[in-house]
MDTraj code that builds the backbone (N, CA, C; nanometers):
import mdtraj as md
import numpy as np

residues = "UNK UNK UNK UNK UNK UNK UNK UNK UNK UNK UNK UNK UNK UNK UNK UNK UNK UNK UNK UNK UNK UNK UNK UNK UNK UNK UNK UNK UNK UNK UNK UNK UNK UNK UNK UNK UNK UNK UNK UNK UNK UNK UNK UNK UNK UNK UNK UNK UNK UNK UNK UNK UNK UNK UNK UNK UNK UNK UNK UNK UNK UNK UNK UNK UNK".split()
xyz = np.array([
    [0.3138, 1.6048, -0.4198],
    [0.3174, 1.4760, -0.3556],
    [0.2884, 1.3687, -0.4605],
    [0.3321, 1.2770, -0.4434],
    [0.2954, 1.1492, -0.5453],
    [0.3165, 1.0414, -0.4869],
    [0.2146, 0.9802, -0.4724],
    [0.1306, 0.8414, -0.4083],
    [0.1341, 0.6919, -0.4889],
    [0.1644, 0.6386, -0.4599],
    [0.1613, 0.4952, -0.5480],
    [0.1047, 0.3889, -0.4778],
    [0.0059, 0.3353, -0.5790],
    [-0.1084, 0.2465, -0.5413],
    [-0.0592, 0.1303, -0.6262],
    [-0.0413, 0.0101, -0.6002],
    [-0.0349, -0.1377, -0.7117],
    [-0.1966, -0.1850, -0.6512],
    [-0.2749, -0.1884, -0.8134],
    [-0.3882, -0.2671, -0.8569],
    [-0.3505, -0.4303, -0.8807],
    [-0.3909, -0.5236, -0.8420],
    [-0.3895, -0.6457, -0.9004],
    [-0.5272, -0.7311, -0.8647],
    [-0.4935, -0.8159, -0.9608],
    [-0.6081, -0.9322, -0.9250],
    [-0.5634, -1.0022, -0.8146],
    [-0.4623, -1.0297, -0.7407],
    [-0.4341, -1.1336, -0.6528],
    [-0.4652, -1.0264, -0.4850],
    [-0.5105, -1.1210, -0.4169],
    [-0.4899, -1.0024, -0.2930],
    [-0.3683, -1.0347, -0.1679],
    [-0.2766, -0.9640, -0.2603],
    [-0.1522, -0.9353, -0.1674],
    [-0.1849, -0.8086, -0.0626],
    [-0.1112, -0.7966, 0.0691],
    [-0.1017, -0.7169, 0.1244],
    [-0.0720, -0.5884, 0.0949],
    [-0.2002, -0.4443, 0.0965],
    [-0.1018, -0.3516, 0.0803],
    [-0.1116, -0.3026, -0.1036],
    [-0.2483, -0.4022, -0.1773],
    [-0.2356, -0.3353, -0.2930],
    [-0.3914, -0.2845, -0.2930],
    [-0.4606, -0.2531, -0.4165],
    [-0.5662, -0.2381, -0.4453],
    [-0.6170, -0.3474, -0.5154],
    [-0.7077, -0.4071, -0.4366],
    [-0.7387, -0.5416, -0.4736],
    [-0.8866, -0.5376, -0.5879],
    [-0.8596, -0.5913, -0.7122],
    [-0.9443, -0.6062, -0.8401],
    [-0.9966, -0.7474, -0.8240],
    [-1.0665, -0.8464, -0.7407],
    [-1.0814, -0.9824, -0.7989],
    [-1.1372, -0.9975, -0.9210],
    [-1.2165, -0.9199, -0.9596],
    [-1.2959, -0.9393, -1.0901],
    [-1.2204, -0.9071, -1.2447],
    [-1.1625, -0.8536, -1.2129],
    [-1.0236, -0.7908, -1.3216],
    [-1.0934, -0.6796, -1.3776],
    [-1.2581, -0.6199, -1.3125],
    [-1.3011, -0.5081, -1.4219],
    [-1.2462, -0.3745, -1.4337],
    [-1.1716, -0.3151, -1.3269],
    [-1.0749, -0.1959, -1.3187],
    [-0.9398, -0.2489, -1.4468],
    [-0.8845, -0.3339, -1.4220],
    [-0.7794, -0.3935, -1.4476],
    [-0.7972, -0.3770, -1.6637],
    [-0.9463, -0.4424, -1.7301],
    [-0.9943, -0.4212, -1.7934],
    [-1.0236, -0.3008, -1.8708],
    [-1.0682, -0.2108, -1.7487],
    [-1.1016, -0.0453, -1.8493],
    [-0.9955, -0.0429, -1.8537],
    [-0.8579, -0.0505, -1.7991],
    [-0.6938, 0.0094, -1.7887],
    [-0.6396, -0.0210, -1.9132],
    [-0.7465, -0.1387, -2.0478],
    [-0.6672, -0.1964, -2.0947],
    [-0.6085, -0.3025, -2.0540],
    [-0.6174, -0.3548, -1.9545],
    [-0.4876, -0.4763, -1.9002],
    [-0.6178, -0.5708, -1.8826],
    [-0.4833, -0.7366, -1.8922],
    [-0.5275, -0.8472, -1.8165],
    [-0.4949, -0.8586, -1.6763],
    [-0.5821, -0.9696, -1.5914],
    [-0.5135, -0.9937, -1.4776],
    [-0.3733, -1.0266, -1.4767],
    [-0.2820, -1.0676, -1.5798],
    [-0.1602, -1.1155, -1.5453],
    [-0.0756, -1.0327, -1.6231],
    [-0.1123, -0.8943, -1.6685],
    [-0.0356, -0.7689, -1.7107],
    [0.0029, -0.7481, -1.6239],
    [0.1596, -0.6412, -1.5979],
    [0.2094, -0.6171, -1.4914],
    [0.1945, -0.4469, -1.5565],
    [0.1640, -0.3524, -1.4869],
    [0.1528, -0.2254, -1.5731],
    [0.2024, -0.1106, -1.4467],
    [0.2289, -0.0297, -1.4819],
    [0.2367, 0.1100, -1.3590],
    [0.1662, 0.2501, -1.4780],
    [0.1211, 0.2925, -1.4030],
    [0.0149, 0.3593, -1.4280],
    [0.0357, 0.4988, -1.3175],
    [0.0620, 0.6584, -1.4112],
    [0.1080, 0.7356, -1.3308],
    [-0.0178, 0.8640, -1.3758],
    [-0.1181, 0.8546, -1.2188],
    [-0.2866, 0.9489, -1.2803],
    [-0.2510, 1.0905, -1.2273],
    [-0.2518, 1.1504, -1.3339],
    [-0.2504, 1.3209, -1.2814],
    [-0.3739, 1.3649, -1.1430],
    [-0.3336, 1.4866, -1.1283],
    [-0.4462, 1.5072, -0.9983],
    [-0.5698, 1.5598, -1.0443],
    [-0.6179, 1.5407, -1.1967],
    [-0.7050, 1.5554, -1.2480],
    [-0.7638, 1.4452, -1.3174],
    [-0.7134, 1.3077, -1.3000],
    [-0.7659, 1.1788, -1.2972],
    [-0.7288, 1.1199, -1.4556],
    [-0.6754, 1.1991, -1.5235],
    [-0.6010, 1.0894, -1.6675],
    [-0.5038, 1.0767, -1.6214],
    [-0.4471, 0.9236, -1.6719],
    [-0.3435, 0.8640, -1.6733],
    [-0.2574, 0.9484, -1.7644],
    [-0.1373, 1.0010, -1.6916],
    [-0.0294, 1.0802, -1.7405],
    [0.0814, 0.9415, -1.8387],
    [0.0927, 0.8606, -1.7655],
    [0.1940, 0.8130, -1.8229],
    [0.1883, 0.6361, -1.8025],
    [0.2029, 0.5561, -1.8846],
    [0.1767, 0.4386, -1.8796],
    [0.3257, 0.3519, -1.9154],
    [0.3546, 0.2621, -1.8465],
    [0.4525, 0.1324, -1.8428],
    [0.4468, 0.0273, -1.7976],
    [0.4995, -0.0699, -1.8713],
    [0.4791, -0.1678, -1.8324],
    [0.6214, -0.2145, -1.7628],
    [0.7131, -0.1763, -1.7668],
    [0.8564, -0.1341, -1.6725],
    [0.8745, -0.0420, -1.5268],
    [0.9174, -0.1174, -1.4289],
    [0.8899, -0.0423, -1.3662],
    [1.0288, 0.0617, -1.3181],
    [1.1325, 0.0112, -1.3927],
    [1.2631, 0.0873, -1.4635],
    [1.2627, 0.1782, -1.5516],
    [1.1421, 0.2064, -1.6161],
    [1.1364, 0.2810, -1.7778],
    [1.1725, 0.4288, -1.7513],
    [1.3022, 0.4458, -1.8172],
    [1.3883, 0.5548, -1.8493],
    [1.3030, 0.6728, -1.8759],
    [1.1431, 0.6327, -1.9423],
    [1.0829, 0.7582, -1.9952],
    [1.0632, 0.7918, -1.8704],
    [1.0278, 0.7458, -1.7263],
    [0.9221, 0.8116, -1.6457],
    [1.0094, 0.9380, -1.6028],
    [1.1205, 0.9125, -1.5586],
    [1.2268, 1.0393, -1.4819],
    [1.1828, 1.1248, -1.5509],
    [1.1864, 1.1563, -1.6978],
    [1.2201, 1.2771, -1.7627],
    [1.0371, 1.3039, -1.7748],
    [0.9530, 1.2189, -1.7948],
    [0.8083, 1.2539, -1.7983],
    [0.8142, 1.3504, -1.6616],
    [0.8315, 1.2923, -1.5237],
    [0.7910, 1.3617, -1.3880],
    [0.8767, 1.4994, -1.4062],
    [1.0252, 1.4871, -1.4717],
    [1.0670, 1.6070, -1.4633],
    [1.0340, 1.7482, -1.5237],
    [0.9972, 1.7260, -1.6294],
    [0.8112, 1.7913, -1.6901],
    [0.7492, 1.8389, -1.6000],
    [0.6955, 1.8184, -1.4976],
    [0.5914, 1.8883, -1.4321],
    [0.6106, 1.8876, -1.2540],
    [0.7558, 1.8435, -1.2462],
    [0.7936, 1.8188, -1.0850],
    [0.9405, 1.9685, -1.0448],
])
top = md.Topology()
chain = top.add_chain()
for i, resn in enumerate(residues, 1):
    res = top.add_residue(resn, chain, resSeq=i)
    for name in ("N", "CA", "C"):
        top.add_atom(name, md.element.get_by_symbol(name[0]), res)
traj = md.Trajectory(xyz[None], top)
């Protein structure tokens, strides 16, 4: 199964809301980075983009899907 969560600083409907930007921060990111962020079920980040088109991810998931 694979679940997708959007983190931001703004609180839109429906994301994981950061006001403080300190999640946003450990990630590496600013509040106004746009990033996708793909966490194994053992809690490291498998795969990082800042695209949410990026050609690498297909062939990353196809790796282990």
């Amino acid at each position: 199964m694979l679940v997708v969560h959007r983190l931001t600083a703004q609180p839109d409907p429906g994301v994981l809301h950061d006001p403080s930007g300190q999640a946003l921060r450990r990630l590496g990111l600013t509040t106004t980075d746009t990033a996708l962020l793909l966490v194994r079920p053992d809690g490291h980040v498998g795969f990082r983009t800042a695209e949410l088109a990026d050609p690498g991810l297909p062939a990353y998931l196809a790796r282990w899907l």
